[in-house]
N, C-alpha and C positions, 0 to 999 in steps of 0.2 A: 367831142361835139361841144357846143357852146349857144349861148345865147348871144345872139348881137343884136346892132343897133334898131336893126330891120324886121329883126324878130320881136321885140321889145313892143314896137310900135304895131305890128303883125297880132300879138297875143290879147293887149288891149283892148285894138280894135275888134279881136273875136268876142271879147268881154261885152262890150256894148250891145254884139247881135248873143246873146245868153252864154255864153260859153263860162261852165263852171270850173272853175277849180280850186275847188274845196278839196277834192280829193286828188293829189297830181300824182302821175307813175312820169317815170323817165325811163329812159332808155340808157345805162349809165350814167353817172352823175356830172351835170352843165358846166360847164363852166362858164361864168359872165363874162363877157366883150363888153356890154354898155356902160359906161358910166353912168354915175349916179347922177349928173344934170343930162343927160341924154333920157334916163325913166322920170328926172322930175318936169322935163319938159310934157312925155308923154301923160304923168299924172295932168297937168295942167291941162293939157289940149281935151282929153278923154273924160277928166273928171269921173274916172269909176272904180277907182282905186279903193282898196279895202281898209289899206293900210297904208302911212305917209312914210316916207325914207325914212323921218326921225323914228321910227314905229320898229323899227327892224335894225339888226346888228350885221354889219358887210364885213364879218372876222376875217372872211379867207376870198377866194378866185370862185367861188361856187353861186348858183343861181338861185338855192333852197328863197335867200330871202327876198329877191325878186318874185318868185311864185307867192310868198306872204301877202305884197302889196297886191298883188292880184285877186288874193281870199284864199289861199291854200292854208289849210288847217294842218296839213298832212302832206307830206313831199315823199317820197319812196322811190329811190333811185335802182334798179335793178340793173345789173350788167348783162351783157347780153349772153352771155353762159348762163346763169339762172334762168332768165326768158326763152331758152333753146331747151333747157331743161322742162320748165312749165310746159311750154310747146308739146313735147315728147309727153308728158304723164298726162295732159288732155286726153 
């Protein structure tokens, strides 16, 4: 699973109607599709960004630091064996 171009500008826009994420769960861990002028554009358009592209480190294919510029404090990628797991001991 992945973030793309679509989602990028999708998540933002949830940001503006409150949508937090301070605290993000995944679903297995993202991989990024957008490039980093495809979020700096959304920074620019949305203007509600926590954190600026210079603000975060893009070391690998993963979305952790796109959720940063969003306000995530905290990223926690669970695979979906763990969450079938949690599921069952609810």
């Amino acid at each position: 699973m992945a973030i793309g171009k679509g989602h990028v500008r999708f998540l933002f826009y949830s940001k503006r109607y409150g949508v937090s994420f301070e605290d993000t769960l995944t679903l297995g861990r993202l991989f990024l599709y957008a490039t980093q002028n495809e979020i700096k554009k959304n920074i620019d358009f949305f203007k509600n960004n926590v954190k600026n592209i210079s603000d975060v480190s893009f070391k690998d294919k993963f979305a952790e630091p796109f959720f940063q510029i969003l306000g995530a404090e905290r990223v926690d990628s669970r695979s979906t064996f763990v969450c079938a797991l949690m599921t069952i001991a609810v």
